[in-house]
Jmol script that loads the backbone (N, CA, C; Angstrom):
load data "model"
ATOM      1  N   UNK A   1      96.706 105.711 106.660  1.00  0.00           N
ATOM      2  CA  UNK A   1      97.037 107.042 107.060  1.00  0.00           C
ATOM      3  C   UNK A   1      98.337 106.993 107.853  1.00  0.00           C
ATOM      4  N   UNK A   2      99.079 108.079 107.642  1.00  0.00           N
ATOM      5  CA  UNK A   2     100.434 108.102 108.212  1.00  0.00           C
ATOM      6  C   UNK A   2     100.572 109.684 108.641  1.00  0.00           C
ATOM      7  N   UNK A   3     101.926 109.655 109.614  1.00  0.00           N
ATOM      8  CA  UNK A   3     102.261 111.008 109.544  1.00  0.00           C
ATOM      9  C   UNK A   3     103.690 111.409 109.744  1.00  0.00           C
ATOM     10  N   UNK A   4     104.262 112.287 109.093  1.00  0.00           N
ATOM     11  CA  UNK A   4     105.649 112.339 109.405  1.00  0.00           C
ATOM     12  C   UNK A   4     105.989 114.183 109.853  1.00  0.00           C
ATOM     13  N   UNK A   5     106.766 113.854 110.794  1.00  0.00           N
ATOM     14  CA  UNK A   5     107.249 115.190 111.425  1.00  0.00           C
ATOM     15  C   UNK A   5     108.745 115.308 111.271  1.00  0.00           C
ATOM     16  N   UNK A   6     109.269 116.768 110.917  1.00  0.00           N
ATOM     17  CA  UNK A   6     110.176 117.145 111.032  1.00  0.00           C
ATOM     18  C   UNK A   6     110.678 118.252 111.625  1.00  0.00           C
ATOM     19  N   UNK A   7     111.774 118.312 112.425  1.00  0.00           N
ATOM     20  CA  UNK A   7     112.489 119.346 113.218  1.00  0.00           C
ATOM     21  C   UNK A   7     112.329 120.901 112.903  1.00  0.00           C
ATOM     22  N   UNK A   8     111.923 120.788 111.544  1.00  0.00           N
ATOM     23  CA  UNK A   8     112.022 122.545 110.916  1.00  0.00           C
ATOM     24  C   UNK A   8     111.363 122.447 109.709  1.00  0.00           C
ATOM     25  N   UNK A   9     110.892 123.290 108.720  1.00  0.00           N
ATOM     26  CA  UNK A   9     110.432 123.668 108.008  1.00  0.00           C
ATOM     27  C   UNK A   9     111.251 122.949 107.025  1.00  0.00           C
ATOM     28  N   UNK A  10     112.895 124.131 107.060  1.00  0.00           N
ATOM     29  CA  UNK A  10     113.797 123.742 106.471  1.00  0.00           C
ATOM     30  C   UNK A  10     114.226 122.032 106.094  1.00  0.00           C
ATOM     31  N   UNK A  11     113.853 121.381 107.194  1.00  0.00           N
ATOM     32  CA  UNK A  11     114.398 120.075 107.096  1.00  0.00           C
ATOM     33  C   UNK A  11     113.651 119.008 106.214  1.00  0.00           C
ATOM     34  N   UNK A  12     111.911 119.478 106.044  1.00  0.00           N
ATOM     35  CA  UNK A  12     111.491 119.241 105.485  1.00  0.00           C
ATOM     36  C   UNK A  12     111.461 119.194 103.929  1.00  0.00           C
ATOM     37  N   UNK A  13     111.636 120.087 104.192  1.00  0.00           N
ATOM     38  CA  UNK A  13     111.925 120.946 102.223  1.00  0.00           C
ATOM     39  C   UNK A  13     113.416 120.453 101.765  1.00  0.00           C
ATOM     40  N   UNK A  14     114.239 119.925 102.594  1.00  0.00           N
ATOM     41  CA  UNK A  14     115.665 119.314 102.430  1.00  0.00           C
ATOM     42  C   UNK A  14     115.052 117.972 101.955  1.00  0.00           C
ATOM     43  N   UNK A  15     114.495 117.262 102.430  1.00  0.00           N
ATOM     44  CA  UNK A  15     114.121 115.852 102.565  1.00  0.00           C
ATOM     45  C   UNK A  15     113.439 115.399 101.184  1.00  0.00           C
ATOM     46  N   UNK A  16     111.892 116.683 101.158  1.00  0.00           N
ATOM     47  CA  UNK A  16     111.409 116.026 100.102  1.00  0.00           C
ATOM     48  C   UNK A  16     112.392 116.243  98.446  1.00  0.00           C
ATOM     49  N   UNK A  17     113.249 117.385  98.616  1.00  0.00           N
ATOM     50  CA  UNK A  17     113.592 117.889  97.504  1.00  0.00           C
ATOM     51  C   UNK A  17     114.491 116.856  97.183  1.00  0.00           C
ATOM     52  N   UNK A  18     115.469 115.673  98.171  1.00  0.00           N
ATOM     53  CA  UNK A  18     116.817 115.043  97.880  1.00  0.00           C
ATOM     54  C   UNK A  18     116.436 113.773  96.775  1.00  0.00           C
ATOM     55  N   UNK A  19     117.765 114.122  96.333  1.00  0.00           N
ATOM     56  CA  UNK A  19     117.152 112.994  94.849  1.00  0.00           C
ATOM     57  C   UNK A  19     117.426 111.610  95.122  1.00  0.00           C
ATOM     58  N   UNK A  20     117.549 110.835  95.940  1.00  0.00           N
ATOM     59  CA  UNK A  20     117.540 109.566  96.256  1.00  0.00           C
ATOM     60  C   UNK A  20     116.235 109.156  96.452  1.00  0.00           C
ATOM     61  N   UNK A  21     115.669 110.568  97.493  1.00  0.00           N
ATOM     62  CA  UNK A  21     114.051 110.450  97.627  1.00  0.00           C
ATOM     63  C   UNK A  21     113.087 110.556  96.398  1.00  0.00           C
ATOM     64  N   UNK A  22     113.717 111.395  96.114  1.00  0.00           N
ATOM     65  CA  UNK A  22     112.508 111.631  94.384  1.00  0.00           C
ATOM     66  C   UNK A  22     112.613 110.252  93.378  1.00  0.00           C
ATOM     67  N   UNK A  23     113.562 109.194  93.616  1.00  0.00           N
ATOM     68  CA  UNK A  23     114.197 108.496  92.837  1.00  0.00           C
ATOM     69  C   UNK A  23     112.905 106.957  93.600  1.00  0.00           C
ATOM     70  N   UNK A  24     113.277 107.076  94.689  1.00  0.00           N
ATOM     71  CA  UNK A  24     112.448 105.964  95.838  1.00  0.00           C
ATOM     72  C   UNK A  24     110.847 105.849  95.262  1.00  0.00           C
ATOM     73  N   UNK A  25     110.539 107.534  95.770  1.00  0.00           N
ATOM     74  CA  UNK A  25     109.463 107.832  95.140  1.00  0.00           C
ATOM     75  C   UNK A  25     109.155 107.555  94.305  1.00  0.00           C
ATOM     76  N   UNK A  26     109.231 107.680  93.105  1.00  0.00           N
ATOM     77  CA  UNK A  26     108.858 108.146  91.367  1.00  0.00           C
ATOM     78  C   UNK A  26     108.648 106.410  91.350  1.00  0.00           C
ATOM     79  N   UNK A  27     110.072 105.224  92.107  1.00  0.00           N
ATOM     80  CA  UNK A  27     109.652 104.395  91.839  1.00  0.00           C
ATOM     81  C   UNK A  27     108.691 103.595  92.208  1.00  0.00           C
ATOM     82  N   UNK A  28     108.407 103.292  93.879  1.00  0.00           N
ATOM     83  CA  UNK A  28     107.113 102.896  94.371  1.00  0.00           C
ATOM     84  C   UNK A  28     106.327 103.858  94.937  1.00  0.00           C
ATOM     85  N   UNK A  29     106.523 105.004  95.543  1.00  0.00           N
ATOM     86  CA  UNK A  29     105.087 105.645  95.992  1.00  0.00           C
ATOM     87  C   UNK A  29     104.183 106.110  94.509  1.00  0.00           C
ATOM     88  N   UNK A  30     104.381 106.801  93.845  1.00  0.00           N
ATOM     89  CA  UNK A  30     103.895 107.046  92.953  1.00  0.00           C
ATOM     90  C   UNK A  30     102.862 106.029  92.092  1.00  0.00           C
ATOM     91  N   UNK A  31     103.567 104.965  91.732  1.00  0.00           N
ATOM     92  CA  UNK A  31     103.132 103.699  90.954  1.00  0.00           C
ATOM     93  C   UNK A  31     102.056 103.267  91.949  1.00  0.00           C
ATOM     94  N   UNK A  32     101.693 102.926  93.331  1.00  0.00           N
ATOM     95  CA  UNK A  32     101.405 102.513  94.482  1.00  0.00           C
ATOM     96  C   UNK A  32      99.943 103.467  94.931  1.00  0.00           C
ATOM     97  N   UNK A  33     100.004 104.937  94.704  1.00  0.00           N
ATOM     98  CA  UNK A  33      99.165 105.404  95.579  1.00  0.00           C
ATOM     99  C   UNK A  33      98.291 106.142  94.551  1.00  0.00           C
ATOM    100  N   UNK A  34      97.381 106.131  94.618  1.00  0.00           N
ATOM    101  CA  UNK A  34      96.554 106.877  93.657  1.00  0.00           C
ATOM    102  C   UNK A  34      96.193 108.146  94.043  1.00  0.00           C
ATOM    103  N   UNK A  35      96.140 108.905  95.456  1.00  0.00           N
ATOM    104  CA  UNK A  35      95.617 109.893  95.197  1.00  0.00           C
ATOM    105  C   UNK A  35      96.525 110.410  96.950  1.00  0.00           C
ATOM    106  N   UNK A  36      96.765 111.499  97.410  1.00  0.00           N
ATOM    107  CA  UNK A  36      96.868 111.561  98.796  1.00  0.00           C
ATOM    108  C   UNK A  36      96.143 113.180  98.534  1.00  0.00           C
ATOM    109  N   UNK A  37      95.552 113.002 100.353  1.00  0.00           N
ATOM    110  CA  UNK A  37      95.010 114.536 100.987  1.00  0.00           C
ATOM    111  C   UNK A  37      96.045 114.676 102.028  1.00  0.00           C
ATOM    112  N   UNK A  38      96.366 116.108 102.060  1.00  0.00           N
ATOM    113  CA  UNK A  38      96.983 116.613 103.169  1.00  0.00           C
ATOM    114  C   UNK A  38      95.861 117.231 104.191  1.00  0.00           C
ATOM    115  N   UNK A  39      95.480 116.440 105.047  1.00  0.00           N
ATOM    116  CA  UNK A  39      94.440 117.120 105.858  1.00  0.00           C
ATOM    117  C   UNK A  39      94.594 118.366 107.182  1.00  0.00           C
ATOM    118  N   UNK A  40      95.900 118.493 107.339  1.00  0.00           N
ATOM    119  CA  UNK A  40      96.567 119.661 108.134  1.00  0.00           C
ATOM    120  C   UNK A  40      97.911 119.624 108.058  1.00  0.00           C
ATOM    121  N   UNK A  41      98.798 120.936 108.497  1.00  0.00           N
ATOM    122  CA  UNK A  41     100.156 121.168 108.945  1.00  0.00           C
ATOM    123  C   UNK A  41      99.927 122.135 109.459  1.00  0.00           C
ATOM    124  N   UNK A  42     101.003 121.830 110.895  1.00  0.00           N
ATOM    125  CA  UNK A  42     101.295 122.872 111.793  1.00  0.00           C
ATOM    126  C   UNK A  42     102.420 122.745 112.104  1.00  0.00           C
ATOM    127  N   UNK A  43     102.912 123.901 112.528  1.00  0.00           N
ATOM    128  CA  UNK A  43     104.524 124.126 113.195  1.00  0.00           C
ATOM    129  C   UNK A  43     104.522 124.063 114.941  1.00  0.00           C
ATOM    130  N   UNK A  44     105.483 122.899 115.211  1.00  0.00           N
ATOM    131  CA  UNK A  44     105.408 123.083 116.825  1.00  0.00           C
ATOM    132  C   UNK A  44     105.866 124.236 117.247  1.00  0.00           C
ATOM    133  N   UNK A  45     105.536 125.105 118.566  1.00  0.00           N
ATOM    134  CA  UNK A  45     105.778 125.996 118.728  1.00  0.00           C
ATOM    135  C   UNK A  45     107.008 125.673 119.547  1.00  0.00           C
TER     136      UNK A  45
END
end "model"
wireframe off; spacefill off
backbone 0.3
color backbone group
């Protein structure tokens, strides 16, 4: 289990969308993880 936080909404949705990441991804997380739950998100106030 892990968790990652980011500064804004926005920064998030920057991050997962960038294609170096989708590229990282596709090659080991994907191949690697069989299943993930998102068990909450919240916005710091």
């Amino acid at each position: 289990m892990f968790t990652i936080r980011f500064p804004s909404e926005n920064a998030q949705e920057s991050f997962f969308a960038d294609t170096d990441y989708q590229a990282v991804k596709t090659e080991f997380f994907d191949a690697s993880v069989k299943s993930i739950n998102i068990i909450a998100g919240y916005s710091k106030p």
